[in-house]
C-alpha positions as CSV (number, residue, x, y, z in Angstrom):
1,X,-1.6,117.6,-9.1
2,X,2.3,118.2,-8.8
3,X,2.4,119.2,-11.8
4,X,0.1,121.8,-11.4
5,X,1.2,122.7,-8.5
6,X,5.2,123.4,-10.1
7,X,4.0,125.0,-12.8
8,X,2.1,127.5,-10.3
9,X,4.9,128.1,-8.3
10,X,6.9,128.9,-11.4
11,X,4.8,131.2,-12.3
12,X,4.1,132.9,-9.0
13,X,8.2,133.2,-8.7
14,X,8.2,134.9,-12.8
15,X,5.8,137.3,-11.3
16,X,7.5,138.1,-7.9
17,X,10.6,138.7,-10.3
18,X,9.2,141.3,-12.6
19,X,6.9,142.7,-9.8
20,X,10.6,144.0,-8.1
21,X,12.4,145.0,-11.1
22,X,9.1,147.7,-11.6
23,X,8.6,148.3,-8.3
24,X,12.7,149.2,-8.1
25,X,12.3,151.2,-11.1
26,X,10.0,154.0,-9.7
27,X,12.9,155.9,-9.1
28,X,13.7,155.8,-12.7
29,X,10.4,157.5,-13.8
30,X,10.5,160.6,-11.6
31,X,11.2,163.2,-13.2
32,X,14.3,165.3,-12.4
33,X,17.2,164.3,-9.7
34,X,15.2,161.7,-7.0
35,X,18.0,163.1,-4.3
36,X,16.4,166.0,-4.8
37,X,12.9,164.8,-5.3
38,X,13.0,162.9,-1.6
39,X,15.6,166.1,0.2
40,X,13.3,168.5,-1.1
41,X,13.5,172.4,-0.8
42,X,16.7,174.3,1.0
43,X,18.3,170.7,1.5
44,X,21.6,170.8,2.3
45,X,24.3,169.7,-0.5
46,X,25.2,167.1,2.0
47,X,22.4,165.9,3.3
48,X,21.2,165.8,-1.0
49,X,24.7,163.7,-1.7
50,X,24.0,161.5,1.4
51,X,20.5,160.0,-0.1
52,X,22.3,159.6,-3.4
53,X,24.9,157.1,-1.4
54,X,22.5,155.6,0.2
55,X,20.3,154.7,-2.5
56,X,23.4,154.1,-4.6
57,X,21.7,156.7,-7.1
58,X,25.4,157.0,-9.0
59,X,25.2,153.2,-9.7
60,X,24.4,151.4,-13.0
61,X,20.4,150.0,-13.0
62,X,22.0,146.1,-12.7
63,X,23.9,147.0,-9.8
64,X,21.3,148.7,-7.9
65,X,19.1,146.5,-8.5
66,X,21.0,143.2,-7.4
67,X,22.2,145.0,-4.6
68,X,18.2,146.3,-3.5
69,X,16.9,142.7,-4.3
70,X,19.7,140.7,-2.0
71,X,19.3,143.0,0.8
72,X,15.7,142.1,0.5
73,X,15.6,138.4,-0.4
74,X,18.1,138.5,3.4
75,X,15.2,140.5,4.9
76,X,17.0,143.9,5.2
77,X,14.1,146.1,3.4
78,X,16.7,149.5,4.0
79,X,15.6,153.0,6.0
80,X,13.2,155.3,5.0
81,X,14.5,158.2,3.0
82,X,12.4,160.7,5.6
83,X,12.3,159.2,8.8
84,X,15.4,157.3,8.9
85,X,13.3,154.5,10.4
86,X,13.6,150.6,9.3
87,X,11.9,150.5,6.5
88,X,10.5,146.5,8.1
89,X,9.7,148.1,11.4
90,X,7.1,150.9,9.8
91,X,5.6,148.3,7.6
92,X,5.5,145.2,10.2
93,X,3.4,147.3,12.2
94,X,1.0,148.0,9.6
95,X,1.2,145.3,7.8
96,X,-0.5,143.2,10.8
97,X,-2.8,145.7,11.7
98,X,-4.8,145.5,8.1
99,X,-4.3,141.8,8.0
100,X,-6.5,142.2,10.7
101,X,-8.8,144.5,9.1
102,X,-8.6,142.7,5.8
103,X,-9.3,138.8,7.5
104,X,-12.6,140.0,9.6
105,X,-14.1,141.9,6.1
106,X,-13.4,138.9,3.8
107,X,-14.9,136.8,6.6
108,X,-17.9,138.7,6.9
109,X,-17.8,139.4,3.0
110,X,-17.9,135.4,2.7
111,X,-20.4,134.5,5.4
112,X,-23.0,137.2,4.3
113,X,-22.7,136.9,0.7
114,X,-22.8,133.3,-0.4
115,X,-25.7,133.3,2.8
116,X,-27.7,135.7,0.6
117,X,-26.6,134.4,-3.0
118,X,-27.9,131.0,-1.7
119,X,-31.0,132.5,-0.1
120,X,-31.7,134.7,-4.0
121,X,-31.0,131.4,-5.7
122,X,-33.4,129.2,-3.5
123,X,-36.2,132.0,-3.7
124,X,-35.5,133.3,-7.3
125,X,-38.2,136.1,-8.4
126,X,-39.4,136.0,-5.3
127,X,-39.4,139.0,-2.5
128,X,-36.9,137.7,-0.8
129,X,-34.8,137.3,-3.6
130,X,-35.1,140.6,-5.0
131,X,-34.6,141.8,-1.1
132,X,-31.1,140.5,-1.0
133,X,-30.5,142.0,-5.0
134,X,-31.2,145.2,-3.6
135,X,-28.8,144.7,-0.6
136,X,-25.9,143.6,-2.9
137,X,-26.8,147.1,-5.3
138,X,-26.3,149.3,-2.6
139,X,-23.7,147.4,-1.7
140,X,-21.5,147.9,-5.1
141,X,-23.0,151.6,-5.5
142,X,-22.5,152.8,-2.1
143,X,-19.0,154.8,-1.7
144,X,-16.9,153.6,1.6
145,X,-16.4,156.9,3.4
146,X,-20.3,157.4,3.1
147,X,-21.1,153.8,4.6
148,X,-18.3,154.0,6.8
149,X,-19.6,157.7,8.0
150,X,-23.1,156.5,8.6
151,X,-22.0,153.5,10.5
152,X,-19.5,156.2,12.9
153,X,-22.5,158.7,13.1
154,X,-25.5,156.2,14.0
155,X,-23.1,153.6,16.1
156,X,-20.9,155.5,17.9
157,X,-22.1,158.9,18.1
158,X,-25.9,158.5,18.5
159,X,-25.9,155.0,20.2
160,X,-22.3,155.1,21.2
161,X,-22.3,151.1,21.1
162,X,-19.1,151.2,19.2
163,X,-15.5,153.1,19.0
164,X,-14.5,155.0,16.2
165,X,-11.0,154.9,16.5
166,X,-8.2,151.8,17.4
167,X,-8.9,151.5,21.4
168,X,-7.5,147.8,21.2
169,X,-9.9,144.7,21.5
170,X,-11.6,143.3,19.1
171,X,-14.7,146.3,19.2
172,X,-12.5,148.7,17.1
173,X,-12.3,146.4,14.1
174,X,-16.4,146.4,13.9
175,X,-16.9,149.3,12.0
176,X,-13.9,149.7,9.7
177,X,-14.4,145.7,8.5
178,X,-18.2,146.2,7.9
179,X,-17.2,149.2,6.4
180,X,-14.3,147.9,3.8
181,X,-16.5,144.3,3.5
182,X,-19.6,145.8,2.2
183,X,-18.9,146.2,-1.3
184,X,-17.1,142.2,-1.2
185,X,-20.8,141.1,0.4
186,X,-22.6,142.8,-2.5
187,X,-20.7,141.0,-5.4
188,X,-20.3,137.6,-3.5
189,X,-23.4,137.2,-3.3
190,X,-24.6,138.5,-6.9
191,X,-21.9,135.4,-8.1
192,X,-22.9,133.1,-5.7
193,X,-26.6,133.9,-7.2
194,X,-25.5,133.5,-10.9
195,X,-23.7,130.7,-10.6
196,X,-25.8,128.4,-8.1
197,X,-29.0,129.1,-10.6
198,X,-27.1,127.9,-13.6
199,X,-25.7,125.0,-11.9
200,X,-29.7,124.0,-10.6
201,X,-31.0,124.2,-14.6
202,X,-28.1,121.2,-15.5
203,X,-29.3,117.7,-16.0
204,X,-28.6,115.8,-13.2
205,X,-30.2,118.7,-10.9
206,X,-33.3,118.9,-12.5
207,X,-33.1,114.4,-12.6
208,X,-33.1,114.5,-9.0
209,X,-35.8,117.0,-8.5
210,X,-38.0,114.6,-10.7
211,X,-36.7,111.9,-8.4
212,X,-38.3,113.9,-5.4
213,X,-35.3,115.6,-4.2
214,X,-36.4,119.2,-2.9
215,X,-34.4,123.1,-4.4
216,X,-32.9,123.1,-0.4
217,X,-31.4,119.6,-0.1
218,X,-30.0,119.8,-3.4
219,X,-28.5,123.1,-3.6
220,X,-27.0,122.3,-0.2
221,X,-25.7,118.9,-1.0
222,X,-24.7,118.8,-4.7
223,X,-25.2,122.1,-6.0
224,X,-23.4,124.8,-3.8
225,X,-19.8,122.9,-4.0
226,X,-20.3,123.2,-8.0
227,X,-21.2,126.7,-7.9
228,X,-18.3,127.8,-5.1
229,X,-15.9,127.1,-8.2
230,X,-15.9,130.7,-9.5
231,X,-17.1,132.3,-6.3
232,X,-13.3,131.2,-4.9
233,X,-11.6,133.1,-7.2
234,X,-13.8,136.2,-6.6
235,X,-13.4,135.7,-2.8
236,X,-9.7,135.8,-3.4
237,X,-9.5,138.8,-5.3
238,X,-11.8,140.3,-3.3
239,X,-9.2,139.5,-0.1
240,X,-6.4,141.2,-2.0
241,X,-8.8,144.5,-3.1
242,X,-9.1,144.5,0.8
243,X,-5.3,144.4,1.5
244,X,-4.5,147.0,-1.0
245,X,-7.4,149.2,-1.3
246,X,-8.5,150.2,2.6
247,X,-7.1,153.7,1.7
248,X,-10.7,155.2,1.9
249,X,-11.5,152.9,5.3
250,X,-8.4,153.3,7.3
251,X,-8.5,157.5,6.4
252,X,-12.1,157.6,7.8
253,X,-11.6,155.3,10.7
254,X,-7.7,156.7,11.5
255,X,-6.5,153.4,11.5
256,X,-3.1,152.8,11.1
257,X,-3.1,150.3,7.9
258,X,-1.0,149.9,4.6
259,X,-3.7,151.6,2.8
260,X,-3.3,154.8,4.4
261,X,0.9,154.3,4.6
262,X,1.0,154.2,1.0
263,X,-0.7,157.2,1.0
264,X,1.5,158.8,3.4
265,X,4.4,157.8,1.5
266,X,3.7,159.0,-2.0
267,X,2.8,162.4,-0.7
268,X,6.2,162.1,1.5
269,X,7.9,160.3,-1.6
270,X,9.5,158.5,0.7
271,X,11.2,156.0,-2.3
272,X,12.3,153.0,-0.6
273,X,9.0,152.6,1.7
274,X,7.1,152.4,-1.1
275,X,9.1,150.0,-3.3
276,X,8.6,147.9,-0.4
277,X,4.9,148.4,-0.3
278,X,4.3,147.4,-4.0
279,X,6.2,144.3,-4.3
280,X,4.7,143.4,-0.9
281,X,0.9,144.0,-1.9
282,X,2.0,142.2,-5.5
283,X,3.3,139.7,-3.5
284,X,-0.1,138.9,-1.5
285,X,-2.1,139.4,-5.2
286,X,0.0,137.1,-6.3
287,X,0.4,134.3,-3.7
288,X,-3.8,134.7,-3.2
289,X,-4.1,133.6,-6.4
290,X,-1.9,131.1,-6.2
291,X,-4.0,129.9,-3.5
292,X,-7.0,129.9,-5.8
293,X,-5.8,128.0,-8.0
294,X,-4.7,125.3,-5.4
295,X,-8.4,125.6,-4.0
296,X,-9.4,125.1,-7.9
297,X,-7.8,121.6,-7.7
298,X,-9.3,120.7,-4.6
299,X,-12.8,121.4,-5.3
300,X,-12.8,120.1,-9.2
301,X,-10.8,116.5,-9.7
302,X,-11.2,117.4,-13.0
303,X,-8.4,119.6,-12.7
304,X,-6.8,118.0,-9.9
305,X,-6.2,115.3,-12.6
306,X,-6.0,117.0,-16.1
């Protein structure tokens, strides 16, 4: 197990590492002066020379680079190139914000789809099981700003049970995390399905049923914990699609997210925001499936002790 676990954290440090040096190098890749690029139209030569200081633009790669990645690694993430604004301060704030969003869809994604991959697997070519199939299509085939649309038009304007926008509380968060967890629900449960059916047709399963064991007790007891196995790594991916991809969700809803940030700052190219925002969403990628792989361990001794 400690071996698994340095070797993970070795490789989760590789990939921070090369995650900055091409999130840095953005600048590199646009084309024409990036002073230019961020100063835009009828800039003053001054105000032009004074974003090429400040993002040491007449530097050597190396130097810029070590100099971008201390001030980081010390927690000073720079100014924005627009605003002039601390670059920590506009993404804090956002930062916690879909967090939120993010840890009420995955919990709803989790809770709802291995509920109705359990239910399809226990029921299999029945009604109910192709009931909860159909769910999980529209799920995956639905677009967000449709579901997310329909949910503003028949919750908040017809019934008005709901807000539409952030009013605070935890009402405001409804909408937008049904919303960005729907497509998660659909393809948790469609693996929870797969793999709890293959896991009932082994041996030992099928032994116990002879034995008088009932589908229920079985895929409850023994069955589910096998089957989780590859429905954890999904979960986690699915928790970092949520982090990085609420673009669509946080537009329709107007909440103030990453999603919608990064956005912003591409249209704005506002450079050193957004270096910040890739290695930062990398960075949760990456430790979330670091954290899969430590779940891995715990859930199968078999690699716990390999």
């Amino acid at each position: 197990m400690l071996r698994l676990l340095l070797y993970r954290v070795l490789g989760l440090a590789v990939i921070l590492v090369l995650v900055s040096v091409i999130s840095f190098s953005i600048t590199y890749v646009v084309p024409g002066d990036v002073a230019l690029v961020i100063a835009g139209p009828g800039a003053s030569q001054a105000s032009i020379e004074k974003i090429r200081s400040d993002l040491l633009l007449d530097e050597p790669f190396l130097v810029r680079y070590g100099t971008w990645l201390g001030s980081v690694m010390r927690g000073d993430l720079g100014a924005s190139a627009i605003t002039r604004q601390p670059v920590a301060e506009i993404v804090g704030f956002r930062l916690v914000n879909t967090m939120k969003l993010a840890l009420a869809g995955i919990v709803l994604a989790i809770v709802l789809g291995i509920a109705l991959g359990l239910v399809a697997a226990l029921y299999r070519n029945s009604l109910v099981d192709y009931g909860a199939m159909l769910v999980s299509v529209l799920g995956i085939s639905a677009p967000v700003f449709w579901v997310g649309l329909m949910l503003i038009y028949v919750f908040s304007v017809r019934l008005r049970w709901l807000p539409i926008t952030d009013q605070g509380g935890v009402a405001h968060l409804i909408l937008p995390a049904i919303t960005i967890g729907m497509y998660s629900v659909a393809v948790i449960a469609r693996v929870t399905r797969f793999n709890l059916l293959e896991v009932l047709g082994r041996d030992y399963i099928r032994t116990a049923k002879a034995k008088g064991a009932s589908t229920a007790r079985m895929s409850l007891k023994h069955a589910l914990k096998n089957a989780l196995i590859p429905v954890v790594t999904v979960i986690g991916l699915q928790f970092g699609y949520l982090m990085g991809g609420a673009v669509l969700t946080e537009t329709v809803f107007a909440y103030p997210g990453i999603g919608r940030l990064f956005a912003d700052v591409v249209f704005t190219r506002d450079f050193p925001v957004m270096q910040i925002l890739m290695l930062l969403l990398a960075a949760i990628f990456a430790v979330t499936n670091f954290l899969v792989d430590i779940s891995y361990a715990l859930l199968d001794p078999r690699i716990r002790h390999a």
